[in-house]
PASEBA-1860 file (N, C-alpha, C; in nm, 3 decimals):
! residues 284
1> XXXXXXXX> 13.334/-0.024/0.543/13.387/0.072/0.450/13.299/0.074/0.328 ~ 13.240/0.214/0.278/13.171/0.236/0.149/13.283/0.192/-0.017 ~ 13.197/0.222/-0.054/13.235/0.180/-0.225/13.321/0.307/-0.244 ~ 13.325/0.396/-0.183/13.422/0.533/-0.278/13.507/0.487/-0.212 ~ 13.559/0.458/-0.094/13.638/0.416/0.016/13.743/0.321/-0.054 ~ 13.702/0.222/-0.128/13.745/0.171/-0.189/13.820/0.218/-0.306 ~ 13.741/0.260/-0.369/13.762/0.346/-0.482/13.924/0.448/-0.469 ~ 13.878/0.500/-0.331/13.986/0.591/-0.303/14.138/0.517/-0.312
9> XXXXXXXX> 14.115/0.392/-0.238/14.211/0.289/-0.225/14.315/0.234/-0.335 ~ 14.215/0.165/-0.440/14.225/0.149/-0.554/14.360/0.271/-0.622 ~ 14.272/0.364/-0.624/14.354/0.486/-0.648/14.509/0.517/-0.599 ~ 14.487/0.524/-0.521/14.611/0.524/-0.413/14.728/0.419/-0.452 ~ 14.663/0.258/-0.457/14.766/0.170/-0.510/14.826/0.190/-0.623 ~ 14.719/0.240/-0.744/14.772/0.259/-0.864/14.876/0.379/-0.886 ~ 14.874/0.476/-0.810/14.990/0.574/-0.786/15.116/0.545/-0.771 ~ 15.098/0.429/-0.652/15.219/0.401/-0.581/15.293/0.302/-0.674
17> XXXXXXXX> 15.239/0.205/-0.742/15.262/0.121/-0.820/15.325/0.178/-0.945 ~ 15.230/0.246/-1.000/15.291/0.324/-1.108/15.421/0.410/-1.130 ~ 15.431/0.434/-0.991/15.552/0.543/-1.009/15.657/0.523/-1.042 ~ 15.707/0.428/-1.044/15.846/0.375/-1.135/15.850/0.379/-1.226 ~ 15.723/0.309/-1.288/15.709/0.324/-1.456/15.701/0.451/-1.506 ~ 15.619/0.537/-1.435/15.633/0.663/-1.477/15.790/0.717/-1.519 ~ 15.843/0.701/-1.445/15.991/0.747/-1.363/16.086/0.724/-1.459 ~ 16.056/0.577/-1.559/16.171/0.499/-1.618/16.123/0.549/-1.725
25> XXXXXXXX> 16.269/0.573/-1.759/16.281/0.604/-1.921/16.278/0.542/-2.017 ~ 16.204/0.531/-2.142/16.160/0.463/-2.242/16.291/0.395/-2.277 ~ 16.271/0.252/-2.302/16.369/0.201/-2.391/16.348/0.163/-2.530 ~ 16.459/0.152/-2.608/16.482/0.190/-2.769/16.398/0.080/-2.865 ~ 16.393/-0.025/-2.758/16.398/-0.175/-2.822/16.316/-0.282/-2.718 ~ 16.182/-0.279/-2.758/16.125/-0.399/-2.660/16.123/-0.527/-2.639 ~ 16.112/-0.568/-2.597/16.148/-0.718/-2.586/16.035/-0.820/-2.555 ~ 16.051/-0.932/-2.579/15.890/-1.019/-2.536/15.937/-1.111/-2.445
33> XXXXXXXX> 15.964/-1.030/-2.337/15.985/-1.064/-2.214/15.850/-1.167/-2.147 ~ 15.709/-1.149/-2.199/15.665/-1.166/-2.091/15.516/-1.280/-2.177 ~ 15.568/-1.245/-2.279/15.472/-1.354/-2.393/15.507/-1.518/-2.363 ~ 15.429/-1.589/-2.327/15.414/-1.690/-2.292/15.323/-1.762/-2.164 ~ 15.345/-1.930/-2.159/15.240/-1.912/-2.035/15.311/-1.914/-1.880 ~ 15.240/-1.954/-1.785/15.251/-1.961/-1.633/15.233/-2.031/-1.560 ~ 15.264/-2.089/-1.477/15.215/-2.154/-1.342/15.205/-2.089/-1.203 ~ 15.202/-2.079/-1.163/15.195/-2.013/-1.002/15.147/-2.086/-0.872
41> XXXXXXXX> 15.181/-2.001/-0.770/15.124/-1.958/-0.672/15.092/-1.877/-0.570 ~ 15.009/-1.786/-0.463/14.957/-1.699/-0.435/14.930/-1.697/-0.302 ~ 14.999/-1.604/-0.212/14.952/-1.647/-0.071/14.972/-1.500/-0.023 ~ 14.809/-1.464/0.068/14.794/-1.340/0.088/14.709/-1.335/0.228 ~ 14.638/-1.193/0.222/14.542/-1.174/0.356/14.433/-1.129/0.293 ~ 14.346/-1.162/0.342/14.188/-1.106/0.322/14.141/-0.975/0.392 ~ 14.058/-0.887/0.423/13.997/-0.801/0.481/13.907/-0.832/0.519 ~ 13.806/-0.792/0.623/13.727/-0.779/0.718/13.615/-0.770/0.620
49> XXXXXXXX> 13.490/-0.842/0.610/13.432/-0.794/0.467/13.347/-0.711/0.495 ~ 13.288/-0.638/0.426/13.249/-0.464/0.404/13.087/-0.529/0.409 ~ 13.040/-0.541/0.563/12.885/-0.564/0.533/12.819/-0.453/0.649 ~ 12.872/-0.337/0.659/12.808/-0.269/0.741/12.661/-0.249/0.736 ~ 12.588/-0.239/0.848/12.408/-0.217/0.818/12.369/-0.360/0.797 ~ 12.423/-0.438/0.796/12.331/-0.622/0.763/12.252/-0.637/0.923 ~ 12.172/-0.681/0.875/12.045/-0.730/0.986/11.975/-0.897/0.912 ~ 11.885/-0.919/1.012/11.809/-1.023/0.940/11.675/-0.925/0.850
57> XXXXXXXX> 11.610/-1.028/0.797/11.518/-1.019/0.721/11.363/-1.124/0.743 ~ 11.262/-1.104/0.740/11.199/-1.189/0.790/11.069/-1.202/0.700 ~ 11.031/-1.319/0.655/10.925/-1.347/0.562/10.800/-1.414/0.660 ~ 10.737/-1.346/0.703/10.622/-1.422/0.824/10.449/-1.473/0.775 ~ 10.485/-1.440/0.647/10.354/-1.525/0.580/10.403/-1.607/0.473 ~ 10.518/-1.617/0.457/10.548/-1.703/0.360/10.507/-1.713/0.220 ~ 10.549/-1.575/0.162/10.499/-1.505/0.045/10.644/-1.483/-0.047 ~ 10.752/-1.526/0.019/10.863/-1.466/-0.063/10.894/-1.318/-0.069
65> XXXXXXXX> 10.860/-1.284/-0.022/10.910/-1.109/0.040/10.943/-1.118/0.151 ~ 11.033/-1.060/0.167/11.122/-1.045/0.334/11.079/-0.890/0.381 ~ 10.989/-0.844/0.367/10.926/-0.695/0.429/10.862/-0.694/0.573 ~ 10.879/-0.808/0.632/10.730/-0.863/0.746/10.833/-0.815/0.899 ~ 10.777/-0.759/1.019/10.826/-0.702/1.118/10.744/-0.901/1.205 ~ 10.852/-0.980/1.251/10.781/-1.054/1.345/10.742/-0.984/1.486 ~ 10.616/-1.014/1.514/10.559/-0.966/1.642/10.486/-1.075/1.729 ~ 10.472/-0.983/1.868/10.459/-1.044/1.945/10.289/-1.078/1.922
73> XXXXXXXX> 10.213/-1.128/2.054/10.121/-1.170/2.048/10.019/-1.023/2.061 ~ 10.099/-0.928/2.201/10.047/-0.840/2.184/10.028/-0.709/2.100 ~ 10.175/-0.729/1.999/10.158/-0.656/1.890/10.298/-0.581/1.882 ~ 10.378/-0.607/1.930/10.528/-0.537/1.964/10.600/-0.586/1.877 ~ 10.692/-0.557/1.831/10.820/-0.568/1.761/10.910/-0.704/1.834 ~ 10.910/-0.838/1.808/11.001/-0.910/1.862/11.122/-0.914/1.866 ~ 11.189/-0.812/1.790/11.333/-0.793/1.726/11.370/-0.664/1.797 ~ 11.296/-0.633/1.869/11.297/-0.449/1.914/11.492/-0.442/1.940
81> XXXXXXXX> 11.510/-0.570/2.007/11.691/-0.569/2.074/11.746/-0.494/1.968 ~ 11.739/-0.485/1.842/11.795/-0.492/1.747/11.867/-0.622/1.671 ~ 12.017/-0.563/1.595/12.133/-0.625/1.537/12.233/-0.634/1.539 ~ 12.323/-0.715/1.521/12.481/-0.654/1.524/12.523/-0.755/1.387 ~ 12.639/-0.648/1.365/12.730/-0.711/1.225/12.861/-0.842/1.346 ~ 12.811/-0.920/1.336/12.924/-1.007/1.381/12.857/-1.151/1.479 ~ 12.888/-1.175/1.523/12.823/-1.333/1.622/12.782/-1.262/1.744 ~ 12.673/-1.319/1.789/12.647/-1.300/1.939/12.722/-1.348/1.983
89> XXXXXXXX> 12.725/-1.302/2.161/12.830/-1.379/2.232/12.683/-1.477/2.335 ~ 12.579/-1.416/2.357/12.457/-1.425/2.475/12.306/-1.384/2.382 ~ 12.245/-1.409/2.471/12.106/-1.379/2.433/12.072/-1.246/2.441 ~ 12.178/-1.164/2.492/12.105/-1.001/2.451/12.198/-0.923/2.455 ~ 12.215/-0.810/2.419/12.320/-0.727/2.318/12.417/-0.692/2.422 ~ 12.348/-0.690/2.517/12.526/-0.666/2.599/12.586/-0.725/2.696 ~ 12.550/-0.858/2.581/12.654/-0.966/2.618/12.768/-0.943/2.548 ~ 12.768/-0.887/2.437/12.883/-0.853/2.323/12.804/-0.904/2.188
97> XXXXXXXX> 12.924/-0.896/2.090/12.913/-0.924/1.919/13.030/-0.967/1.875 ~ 13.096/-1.039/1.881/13.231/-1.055/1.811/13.229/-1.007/1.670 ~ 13.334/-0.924/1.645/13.356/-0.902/1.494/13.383/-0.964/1.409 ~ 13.358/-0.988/1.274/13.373/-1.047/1.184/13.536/-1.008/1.140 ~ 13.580/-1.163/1.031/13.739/-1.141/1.060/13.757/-1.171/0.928 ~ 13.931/-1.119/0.838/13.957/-1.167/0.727/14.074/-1.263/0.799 ~ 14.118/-1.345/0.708/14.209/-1.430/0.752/14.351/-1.431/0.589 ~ 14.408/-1.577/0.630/14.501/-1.602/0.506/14.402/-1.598/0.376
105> XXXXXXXX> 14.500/-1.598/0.248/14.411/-1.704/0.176/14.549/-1.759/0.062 ~ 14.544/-1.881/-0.027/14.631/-1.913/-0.079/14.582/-1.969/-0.152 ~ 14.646/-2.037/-0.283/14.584/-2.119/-0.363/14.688/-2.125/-0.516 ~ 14.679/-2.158/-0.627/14.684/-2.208/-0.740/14.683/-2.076/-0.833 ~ 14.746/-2.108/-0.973/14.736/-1.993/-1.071/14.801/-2.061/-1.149 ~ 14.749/-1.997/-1.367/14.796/-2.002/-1.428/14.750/-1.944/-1.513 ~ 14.807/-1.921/-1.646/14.736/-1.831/-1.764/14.872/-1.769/-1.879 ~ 14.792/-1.707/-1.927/14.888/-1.655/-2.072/14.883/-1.514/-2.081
113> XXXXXXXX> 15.006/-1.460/-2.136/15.057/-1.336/-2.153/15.103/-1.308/-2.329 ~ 15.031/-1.194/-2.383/15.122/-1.168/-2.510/15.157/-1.043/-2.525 ~ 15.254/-0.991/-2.547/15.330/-0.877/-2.513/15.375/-0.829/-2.620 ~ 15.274/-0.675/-2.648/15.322/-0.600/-2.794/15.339/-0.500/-2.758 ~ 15.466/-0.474/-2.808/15.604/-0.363/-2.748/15.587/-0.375/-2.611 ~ 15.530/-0.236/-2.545/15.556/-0.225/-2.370/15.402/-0.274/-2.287 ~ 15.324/-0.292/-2.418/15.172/-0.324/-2.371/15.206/-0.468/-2.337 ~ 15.131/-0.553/-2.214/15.088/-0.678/-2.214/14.933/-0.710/-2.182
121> XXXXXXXX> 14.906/-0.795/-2.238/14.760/-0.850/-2.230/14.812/-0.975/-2.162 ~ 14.659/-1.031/-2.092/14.666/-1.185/-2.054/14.515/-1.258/-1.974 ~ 14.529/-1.368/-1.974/14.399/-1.411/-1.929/14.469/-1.546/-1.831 ~ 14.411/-1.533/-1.722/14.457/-1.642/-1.594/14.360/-1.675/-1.499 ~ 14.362/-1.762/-1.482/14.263/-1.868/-1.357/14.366/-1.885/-1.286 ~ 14.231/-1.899/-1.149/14.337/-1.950/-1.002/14.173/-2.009/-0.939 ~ 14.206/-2.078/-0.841/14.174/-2.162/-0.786/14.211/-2.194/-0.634 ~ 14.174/-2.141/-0.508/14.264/-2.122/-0.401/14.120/-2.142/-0.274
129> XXXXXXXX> 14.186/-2.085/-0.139/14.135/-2.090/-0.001/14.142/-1.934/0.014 ~ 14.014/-1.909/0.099/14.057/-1.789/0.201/13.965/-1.742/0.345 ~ 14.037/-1.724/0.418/13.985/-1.740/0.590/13.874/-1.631/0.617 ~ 13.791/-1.622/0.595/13.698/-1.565/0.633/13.557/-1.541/0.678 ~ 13.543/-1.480/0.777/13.401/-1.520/0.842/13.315/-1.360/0.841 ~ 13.151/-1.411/0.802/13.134/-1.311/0.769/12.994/-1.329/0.845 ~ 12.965/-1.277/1.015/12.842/-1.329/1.071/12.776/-1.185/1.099 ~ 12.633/-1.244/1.100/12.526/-1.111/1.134/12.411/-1.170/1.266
137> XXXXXXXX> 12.395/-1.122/1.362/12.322/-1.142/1.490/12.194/-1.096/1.523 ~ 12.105/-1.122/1.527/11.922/-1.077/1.577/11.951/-1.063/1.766 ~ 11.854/-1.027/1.790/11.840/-1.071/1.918/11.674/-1.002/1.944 ~ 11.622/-1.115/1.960/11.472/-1.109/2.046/11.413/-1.052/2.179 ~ 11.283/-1.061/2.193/11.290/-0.990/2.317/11.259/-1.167/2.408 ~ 11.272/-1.272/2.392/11.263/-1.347/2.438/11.291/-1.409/2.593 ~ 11.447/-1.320/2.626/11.533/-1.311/2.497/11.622/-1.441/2.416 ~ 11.693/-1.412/2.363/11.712/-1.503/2.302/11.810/-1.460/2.188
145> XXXXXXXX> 11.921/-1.514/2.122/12.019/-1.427/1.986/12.020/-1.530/1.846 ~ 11.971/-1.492/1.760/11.979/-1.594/1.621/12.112/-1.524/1.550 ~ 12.166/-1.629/1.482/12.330/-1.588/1.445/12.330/-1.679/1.287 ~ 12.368/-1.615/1.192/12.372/-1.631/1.101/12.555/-1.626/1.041 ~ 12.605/-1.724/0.989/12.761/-1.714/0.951/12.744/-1.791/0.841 ~ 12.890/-1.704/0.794/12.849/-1.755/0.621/13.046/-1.748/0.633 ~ 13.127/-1.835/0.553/13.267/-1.886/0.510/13.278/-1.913/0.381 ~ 13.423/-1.886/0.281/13.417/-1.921/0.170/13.524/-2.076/0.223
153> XXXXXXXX> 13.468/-2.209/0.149/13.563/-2.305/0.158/13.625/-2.294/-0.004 ~ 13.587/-2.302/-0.146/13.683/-2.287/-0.184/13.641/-2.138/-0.327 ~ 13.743/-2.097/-0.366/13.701/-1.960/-0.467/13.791/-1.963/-0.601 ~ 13.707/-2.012/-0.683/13.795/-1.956/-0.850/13.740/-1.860/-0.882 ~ 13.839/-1.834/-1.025/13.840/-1.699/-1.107/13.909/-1.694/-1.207 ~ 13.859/-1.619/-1.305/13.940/-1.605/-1.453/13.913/-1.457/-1.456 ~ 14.003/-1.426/-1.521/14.024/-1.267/-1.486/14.130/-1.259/-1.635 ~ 14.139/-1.129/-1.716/14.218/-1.068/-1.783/14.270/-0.990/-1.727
161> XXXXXXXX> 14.402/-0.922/-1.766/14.483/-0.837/-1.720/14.497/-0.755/-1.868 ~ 14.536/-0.606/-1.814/14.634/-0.557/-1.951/14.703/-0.488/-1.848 ~ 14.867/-0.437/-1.865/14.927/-0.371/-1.807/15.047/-0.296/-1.930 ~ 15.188/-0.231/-1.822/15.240/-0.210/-1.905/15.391/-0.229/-1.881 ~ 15.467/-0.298/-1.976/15.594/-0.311/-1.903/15.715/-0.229/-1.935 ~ 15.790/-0.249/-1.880/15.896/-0.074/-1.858/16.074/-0.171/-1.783 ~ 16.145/-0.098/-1.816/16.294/-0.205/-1.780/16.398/-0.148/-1.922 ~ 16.492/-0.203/-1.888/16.580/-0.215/-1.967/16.517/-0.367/-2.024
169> XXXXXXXX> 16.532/-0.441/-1.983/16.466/-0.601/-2.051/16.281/-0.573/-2.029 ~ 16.262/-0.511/-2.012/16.086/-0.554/-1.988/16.079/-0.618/-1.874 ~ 16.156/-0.594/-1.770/16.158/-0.664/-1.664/16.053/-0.648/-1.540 ~ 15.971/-0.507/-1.539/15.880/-0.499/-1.460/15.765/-0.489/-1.519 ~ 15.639/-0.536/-1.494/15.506/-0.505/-1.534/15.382/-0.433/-1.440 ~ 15.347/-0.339/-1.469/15.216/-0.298/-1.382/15.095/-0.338/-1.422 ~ 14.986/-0.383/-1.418/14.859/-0.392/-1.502/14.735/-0.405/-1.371 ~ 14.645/-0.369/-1.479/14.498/-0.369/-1.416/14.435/-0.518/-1.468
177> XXXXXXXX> 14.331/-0.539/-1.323/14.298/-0.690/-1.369/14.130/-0.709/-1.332 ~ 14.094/-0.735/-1.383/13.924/-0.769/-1.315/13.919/-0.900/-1.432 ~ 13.778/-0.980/-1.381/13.689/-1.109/-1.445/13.636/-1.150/-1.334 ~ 13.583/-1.262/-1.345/13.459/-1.338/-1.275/13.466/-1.433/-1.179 ~ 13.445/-1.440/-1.049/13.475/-1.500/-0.946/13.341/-1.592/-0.909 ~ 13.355/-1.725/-0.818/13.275/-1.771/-0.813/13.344/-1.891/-0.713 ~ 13.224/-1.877/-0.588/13.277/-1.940/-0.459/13.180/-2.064/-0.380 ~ 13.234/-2.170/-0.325/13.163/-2.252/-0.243/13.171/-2.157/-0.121
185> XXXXXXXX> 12.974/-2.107/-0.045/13.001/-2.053/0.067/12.922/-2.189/0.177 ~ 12.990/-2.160/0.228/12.966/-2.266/0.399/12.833/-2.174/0.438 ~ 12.745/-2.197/0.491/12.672/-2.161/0.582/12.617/-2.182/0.740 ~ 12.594/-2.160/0.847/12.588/-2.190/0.894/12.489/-2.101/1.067 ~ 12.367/-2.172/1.100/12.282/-2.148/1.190/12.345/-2.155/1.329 ~ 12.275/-2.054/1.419/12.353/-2.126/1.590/12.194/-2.003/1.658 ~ 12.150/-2.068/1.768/12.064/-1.978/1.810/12.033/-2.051/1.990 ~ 12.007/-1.927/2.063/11.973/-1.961/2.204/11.808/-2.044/2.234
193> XXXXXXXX> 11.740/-2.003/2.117/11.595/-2.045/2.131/11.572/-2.215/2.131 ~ 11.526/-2.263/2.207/11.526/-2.386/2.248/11.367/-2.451/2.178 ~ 11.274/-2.346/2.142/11.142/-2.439/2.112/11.121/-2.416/2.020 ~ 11.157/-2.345/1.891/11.095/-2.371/1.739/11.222/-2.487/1.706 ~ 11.180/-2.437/1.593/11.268/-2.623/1.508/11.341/-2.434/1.388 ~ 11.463/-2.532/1.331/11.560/-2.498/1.248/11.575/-2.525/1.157 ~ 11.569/-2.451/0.996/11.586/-2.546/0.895/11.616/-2.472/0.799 ~ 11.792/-2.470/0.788/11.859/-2.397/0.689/11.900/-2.495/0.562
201> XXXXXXXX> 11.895/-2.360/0.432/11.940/-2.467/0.339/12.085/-2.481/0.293 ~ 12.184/-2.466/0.383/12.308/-2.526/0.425/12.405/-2.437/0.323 ~ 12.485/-2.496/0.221/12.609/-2.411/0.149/12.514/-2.446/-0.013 ~ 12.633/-2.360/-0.055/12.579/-2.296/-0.236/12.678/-2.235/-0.259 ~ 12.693/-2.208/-0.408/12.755/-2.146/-0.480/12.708/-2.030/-0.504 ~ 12.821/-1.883/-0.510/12.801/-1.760/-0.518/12.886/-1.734/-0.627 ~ 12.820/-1.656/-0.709/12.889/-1.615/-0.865/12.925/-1.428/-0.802 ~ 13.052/-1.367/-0.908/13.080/-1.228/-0.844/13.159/-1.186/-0.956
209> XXXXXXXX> 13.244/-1.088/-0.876/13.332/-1.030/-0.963/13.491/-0.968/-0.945 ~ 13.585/-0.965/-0.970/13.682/-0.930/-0.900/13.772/-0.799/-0.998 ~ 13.835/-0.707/-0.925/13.892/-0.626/-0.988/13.968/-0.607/-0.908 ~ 14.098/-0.551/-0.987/14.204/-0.482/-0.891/14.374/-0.435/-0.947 ~ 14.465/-0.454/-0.887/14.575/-0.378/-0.981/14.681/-0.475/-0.936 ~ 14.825/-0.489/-0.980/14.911/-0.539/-0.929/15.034/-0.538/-1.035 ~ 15.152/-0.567/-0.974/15.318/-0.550/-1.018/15.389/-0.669/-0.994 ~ 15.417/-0.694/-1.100/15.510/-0.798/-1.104/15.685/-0.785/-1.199
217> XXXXXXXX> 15.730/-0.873/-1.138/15.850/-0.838/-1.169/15.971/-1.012/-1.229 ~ 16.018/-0.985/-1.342/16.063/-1.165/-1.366/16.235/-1.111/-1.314 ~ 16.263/-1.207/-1.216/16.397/-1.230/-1.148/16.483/-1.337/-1.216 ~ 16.392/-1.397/-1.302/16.507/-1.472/-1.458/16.425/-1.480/-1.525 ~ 16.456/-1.495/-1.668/16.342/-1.561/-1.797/16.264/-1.634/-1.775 ~ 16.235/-1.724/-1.666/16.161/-1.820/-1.607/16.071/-1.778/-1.465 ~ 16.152/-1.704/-1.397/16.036/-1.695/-1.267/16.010/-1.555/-1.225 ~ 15.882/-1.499/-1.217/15.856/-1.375/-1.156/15.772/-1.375/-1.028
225> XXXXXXXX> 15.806/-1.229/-0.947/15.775/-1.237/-0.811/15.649/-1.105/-0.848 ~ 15.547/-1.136/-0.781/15.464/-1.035/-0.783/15.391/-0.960/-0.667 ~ 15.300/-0.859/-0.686/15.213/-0.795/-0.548/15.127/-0.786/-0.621 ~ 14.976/-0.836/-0.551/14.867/-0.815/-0.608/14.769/-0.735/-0.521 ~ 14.689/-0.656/-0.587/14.568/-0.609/-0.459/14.451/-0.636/-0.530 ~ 14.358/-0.717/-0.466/14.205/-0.743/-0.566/14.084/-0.705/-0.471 ~ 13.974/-0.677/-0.522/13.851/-0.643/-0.455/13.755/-0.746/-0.537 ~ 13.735/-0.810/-0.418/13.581/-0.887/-0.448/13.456/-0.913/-0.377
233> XXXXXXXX> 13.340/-0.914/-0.523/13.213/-0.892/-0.458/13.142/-1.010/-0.511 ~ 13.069/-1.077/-0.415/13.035/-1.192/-0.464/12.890/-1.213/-0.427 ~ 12.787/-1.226/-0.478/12.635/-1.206/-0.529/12.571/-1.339/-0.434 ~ 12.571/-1.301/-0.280/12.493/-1.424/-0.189/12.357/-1.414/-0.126 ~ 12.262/-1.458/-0.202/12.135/-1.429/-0.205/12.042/-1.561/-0.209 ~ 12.131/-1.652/-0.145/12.076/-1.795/-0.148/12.017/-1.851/-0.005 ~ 12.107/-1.807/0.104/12.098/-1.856/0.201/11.941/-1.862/0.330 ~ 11.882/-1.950/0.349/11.751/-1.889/0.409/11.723/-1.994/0.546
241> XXXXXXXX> 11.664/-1.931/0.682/11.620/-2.005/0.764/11.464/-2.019/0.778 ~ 11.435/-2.114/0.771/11.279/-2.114/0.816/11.285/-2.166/0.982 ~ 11.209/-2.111/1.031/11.170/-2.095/1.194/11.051/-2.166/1.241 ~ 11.018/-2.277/1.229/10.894/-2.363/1.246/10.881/-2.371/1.391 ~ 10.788/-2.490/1.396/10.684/-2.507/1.561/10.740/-2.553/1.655 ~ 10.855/-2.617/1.624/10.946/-2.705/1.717/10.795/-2.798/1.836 ~ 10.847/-2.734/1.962/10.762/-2.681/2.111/10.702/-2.637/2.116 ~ 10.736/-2.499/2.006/10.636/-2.357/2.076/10.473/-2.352/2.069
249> XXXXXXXX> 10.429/-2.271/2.140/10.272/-2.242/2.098/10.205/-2.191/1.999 ~ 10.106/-2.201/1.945/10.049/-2.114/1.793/10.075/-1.982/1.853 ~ 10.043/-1.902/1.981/10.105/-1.781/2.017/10.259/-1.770/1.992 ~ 10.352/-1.803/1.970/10.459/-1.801/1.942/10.494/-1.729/1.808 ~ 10.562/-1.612/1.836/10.559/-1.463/1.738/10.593/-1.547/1.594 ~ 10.678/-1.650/1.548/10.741/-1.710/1.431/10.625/-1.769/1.391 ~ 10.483/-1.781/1.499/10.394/-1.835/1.436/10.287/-1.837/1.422 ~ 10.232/-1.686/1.467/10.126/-1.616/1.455/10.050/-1.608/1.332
257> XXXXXXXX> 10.145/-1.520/1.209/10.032/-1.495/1.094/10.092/-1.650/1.023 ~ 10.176/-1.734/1.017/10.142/-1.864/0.985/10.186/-1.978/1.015 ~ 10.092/-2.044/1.100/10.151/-2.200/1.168/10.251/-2.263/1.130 ~ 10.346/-2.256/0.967/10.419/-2.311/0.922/10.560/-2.236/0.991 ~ 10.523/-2.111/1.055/10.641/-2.067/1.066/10.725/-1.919/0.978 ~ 10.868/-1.887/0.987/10.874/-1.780/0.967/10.985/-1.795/0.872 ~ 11.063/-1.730/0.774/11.135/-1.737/0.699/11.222/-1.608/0.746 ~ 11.384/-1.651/0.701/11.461/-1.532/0.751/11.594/-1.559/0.683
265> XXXXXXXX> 11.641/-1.433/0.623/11.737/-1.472/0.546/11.810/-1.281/0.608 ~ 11.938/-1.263/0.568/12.033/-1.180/0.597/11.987/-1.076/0.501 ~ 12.011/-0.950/0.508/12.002/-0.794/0.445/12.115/-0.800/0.310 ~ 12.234/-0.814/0.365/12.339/-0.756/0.284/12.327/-0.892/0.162 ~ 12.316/-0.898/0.042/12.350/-0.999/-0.016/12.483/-0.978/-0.083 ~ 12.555/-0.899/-0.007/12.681/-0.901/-0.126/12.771/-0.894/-0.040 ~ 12.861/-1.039/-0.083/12.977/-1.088/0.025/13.115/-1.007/-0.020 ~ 13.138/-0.946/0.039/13.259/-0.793/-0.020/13.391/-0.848/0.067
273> XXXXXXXX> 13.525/-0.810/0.010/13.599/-0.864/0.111/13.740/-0.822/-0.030 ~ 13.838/-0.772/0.034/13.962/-0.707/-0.056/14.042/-0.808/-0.005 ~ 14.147/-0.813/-0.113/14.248/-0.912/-0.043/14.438/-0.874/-0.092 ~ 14.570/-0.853/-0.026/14.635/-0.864/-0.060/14.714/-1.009/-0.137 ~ 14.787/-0.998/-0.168/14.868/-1.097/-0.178/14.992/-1.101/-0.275 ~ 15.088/-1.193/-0.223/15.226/-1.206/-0.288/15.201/-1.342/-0.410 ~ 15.268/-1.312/-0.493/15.256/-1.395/-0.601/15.415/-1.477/-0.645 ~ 15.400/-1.585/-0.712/15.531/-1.628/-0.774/15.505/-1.757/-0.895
281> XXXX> 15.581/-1.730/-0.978/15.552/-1.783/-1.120/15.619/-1.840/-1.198 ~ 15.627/-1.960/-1.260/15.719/-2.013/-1.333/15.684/-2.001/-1.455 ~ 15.711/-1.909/-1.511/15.719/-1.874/-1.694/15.807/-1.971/-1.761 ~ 15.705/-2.004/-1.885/15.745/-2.076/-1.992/15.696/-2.070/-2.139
END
């Protein structure tokens, strides 16, 4: 799914969300329903993440540019099979691709709210899990399939909100939320080729960004139940395989223009992935 796609989405929630508030009639006398801090927690679903068009990338002189087509001895395209967005299943494309998947995700929350008249402001961290696999597939004319997978193990964030609240007590809030996300990603190599050697530089941290909208609602002075929808994009431009001699021969396409081998890192650097989720909070 593209960025307007999203966009459109976005849109759509904020309609649906809004419409109550729209709906409800101003009250006389506001209340500071919602000024104070929080604890929480958050348990939702992820989406399928948005890496359409990812391929590998290949650095074959070892210059730090990924522009290089690996070839054969006689001069062919070694990649001719193409790509797929997801895991090989075999060494050539129609063996299949498994799709890439969103899963749960859950985790931690807290932060502060100050509430003037129906406006609220606030600033909150969370700290949580979420299930997702996000793989991209080569396949050689060897043949042969190189598979590249990338997982978040864990993801914080601090984020502001402003929204607006509406009730007879100030009892419901809508607001918009974005700030700065930043994730441990797993990485991880798998390939059919039996004679070069492998040498990834394993997991890292990815810095990003998150935005999105959500409604919450306090069911006593103390605890509120919420719906959140967030979009995040997270900046992964770390991950790289080098493809050395293992077995193979100096004819061996990874090691033609240089004996050391070939460098190869993924297209898409931006780990995209929306997520629902239900919220709940102990105000104090």
């Amino acid at each position: 799914m593209h960025h307007h796609n999203k966009i459109a989405r976005l849109a759509l929630a904020v309609c649906v969300i809004a419409a109550p508030a729209a709906a409800a009639p101003a009250f006389a006398q506001s209340t500071d329903a919602w000024t104070g801090g929080h604890v929480g927690v958050y348990l939702g679903r992820a989406s399928s993440p948005d890496d359409g068009g990812d391929r590998f990338l290949f650095d074959t002189n070892l210059d730090g540019t990924y522009d290089d087509t690996v070839r054969t001895a006689a001069g062919a395209d070694a990649f001719s099979p193409g790509f797929c967005n997801g895991a090989a299943q075999g060494p050539t494309p129609d063996t299949g691709c498994s799709s890439n998947f969103g899963g749960a995700e859950w985790g931690l929350r807290g932060g502060y709210d100050w509430q003037a008249g129906q406006w609220v402001f606030g600033v909150l961290g969370e700290i949580g899990k979420v299930d997702i696999r996000d793989a991209v597939s080569a396949y050689s004319t060897t043949p042969a399939f190189y598979t590249m997978t990338r997982k978040i193990d864990t993801m914080g964030a601090i984020r502001g909100r402003a929204g607006f609240a509406f009730g007879a007590e100030s009892e419901n809030l809508v607001y918009l939320t974005a700030g700065f996300a930043r994730a441990r990603v797993q990485n991880r190599f798998a390939t059919s080729n039996a004679a070069n050697s492998f040498d990834g530089n394993g997991s890292h941290n990815a810095n990003g960004y998150q935005y999105g909208i959500g409604y919450e609602r306090l069911l006593t002075e103390n605890l509120s139940l919420g719906l959140e929808y967030l979009m995040t994009s997270l900046d992964d431009d770390d991950y790289r395989v080098r493809t050395g001699p293992g077995s193979a021969p100096a004819t061996n396409p990874f090691l033609i223009v240089d004996p050391r081998g070939t460098d190869m890192r993924r297209s898409d650097t931006d780990f995209d992935f929306d997520t629902v989720r239900a919220t709940l909070s102990l105000r104090f």
